[in-house]
N, C-alpha and C positions, 0 to 999 in steps of 0.2 A: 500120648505120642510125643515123642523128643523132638521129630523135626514136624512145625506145625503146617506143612504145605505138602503137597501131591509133585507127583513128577511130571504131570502136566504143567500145575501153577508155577514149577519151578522154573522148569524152561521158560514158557512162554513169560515170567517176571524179565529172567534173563535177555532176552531177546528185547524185550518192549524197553527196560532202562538202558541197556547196550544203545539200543537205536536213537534213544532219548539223548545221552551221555552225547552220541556221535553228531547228532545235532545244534547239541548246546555248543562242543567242539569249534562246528562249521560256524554257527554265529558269534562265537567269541572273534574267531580268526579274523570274519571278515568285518565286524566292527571294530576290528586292531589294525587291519591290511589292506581293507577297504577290496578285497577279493578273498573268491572261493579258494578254500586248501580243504585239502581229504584229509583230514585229520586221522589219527589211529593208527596202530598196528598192520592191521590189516587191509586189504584196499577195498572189502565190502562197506556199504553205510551202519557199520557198527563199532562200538568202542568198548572189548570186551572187560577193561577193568571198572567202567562202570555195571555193566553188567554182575561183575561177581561181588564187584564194592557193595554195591546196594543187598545183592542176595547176601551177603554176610552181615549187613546191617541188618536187616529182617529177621535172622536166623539168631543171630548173638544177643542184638541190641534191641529187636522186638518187646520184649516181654518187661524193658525198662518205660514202653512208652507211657506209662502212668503218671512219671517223675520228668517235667521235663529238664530240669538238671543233670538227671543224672543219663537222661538221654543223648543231648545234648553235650554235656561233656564223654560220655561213652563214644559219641561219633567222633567229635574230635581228634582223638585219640587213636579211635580206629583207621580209622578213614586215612589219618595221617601217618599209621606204622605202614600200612596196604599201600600207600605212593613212597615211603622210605624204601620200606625191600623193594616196591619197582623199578626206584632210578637205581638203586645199590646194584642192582643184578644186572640192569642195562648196561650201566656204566664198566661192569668188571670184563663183562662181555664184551661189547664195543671200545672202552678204555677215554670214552669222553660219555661226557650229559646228554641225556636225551630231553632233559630244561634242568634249568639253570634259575634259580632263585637267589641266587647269591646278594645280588643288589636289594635286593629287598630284605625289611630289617626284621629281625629276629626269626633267622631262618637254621637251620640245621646241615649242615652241608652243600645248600642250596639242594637237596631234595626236597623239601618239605619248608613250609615260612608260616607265621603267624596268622596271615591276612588269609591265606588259603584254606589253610586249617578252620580258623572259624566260619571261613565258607561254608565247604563242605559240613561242615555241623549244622549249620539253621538249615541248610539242604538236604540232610538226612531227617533231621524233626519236621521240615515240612513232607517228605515224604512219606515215612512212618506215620504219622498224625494224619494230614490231609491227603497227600497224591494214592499212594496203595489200597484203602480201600477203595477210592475211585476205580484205579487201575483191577483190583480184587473180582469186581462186580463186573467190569467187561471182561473180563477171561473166565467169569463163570457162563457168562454168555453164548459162549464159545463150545457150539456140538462137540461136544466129544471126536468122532470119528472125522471131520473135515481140520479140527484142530492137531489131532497127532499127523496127518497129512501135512499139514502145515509146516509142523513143529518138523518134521521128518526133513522136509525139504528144505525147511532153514536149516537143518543140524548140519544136512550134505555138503549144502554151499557153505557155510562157515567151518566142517573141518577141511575143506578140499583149499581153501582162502588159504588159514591157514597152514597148511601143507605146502603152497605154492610159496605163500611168503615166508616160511621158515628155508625152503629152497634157495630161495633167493637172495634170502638174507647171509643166508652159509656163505653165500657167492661174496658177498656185500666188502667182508675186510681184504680176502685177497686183493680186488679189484683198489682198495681205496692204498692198502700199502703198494700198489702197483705205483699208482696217481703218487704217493705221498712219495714215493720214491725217484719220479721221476721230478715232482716239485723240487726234492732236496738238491738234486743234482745240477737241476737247471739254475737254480740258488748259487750252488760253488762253483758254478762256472762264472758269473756273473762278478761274482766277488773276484775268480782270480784274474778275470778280464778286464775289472775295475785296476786292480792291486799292480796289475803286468801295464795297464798306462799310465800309473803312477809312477810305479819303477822308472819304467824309460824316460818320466816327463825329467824325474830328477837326476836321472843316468845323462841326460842332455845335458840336464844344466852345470854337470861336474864336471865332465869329459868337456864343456865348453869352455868353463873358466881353467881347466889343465888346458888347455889349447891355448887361452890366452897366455897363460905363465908360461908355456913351453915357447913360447914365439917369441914371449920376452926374453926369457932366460938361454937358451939352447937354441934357436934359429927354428928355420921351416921344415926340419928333416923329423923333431920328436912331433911336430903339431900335424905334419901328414900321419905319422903312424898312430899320432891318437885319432885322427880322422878315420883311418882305416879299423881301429878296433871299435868304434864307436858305431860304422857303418853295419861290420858282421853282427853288434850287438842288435842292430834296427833290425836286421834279415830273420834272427833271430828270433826277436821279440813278433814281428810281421806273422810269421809261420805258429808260432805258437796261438796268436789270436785266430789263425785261420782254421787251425785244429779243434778250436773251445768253438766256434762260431760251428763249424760243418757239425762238433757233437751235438750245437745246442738246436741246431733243427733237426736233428734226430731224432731229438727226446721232443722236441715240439709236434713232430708227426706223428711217435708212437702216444704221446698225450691224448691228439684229436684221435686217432686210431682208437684208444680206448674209450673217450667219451662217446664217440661214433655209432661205438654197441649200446644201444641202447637199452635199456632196463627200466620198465616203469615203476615197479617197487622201488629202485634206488633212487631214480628221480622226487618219490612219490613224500618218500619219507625226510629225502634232504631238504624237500620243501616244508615239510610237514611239521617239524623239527628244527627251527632256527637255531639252536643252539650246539646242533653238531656241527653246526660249519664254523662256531665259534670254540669248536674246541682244540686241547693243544696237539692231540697228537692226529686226528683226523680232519680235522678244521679245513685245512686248505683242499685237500682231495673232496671232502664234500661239498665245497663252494663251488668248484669246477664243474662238479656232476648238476649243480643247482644251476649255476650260468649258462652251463649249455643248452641244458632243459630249458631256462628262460629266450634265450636268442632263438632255436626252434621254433617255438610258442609263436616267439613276433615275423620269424619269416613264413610261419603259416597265416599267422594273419596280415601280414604283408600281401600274399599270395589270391588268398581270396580277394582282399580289397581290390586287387589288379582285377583279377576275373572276374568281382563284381562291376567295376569300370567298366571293362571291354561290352561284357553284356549290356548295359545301359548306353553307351554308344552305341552298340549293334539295333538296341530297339529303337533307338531316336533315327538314325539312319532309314530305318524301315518304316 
């Protein structure tokens, strides 16, 4: 038989390293971040490219577990082309990292880095050698008929996951070139509101020293009309700031307006993903969707801490 596993074992491998992967995930994060992040794709407790990483490791690299050289360098390898084409296909799609290796040395586009690479390899030999047949002998364990029920009911909720999160990822770039568009604009108002009281600081100070010359030279009749052209220049410049100023709460309101709507996929993954808020062309519109997420967060917990107050004076009163 070509492939050496059932459709039962297959699934339920899938499912059980998925779940595994999603976990390692959540404890990496939170002894980096010192808190919980949902790591993954999708917003179930699963992380399906470990899930298929590993079935591919089984299925390909299995049958080297004899050598563990050539085990061992086979995962390497693997493991490391299988997170290339991930970030590669993120990235073209989205047009920034969904991580970023960069800073670390001898890496490949910052998909893929050395130190990673030989990870996942002692973690694929320890799987193949040690964890799977562990894992082997509980899922033969496993009744048949309560197990395809099982398997059934996880298939459901993870294509239906992702369905919802492919939805709402479609959503995901309109919404961020909304954001990134209203960043850029609020940007060149800023700059030409900087630029326009530059202008006039030094429009003052020219038109004051022609004022001085003209008083010296020609009397108080040129040094009134440079006063007067210097004046319609301030009216001018005045109204032009009040025009950048009235645009630039507009786009501060449609800003909140859009982070407003809330998305817990978008949220989920801007967290999820520190390096998309660090990229160039979505960077700033995902920091936004991240900050808002996080100031939320804290006036709910603001919120309870009051109403846990109240209640604790209410008991002591009674």
């Amino acid at each position: 038989m070509l492939v050496p596993y059932s459709w039962f074992q297959i699934l339920w491998y899938f499912y059980i390293y998925g779940f595994l992967g999603w976990c390692s995930e959540v404890a990496f994060a939170a002894i980096a971040h010192g808190k919980f992040v949902n790591r993954g794709f999708v917003n179930g407790p699963i992380c399906s490219i470990y899930g298929f990483g590993v079935m591919s490791v089984l299925l390909v690299l299995g049958p080297l577990k004899s050598s563990f050289w050539l085990l061992f360098g086979g995962s390497v390898l693997f493991t490391s082309a299988i997170e290339y084409l991930t970030g590669w296909v993120l990235e073209k799609v989205f047009h920034d990292k969904w991580w970023d290796y960069s800073k670390r040395p001898l890496n490949i586009k910052g998909y893929v880095c050395l130190e990673f690479s030989v990870l996942w390899g002692i973690a694929c030999v320890f799987v193949v050698d040690v964890f799977q047949p562990l894992v082997a002998k509980v899922v033969d364990l496993i009744p048949k008929k309560l197990g395809w029920v099982l398997l059934g009911t996880f298939s459901a909720l993870w294509i239906a996951d992702n369905i919802i999160t492919a939805m709402e990822i479609r959503k995901l770039p309109k919404k961020l070139r909304a954001l990134q568009a209203i960043e850029d604009s609020l940007t060149a108002i800023s700059d030409e509101i900087g630029e326009e009281i530059y202008i006039r600081a030094s429009d003052a100070k020219d038109r004051g020293m022609e004022v001085y010359s003209g008083v010296k030279e020609k009397g108080a009749e040129i040094a009134e009309k440079g006063a007067e052209i210097a004046e319609k220049r301030a009216e001018s410049s005045v109204m032009r700031r009040s025009e950048l100023l009235a645009r630039r709460s507009e786009l501060l309101q449609r800003r909140e307006e859009l982070l407003s709507q809330r998305n817990i996929v978008h949220e989920r993954i801007a967290q999820a993903f520190p390096a998309l808020r660090e990229g160039k062309t979505n960077g700033p519109a995902f920091t936004r969707v991240h900050e808002h997420a996080q100031r939320r967060k804290e006036l709910a917990k603001a919120v309870k801490a009051k109403a846990r107050e109240l209640k604790n004076k209410a008991k002591d009163r009674s």
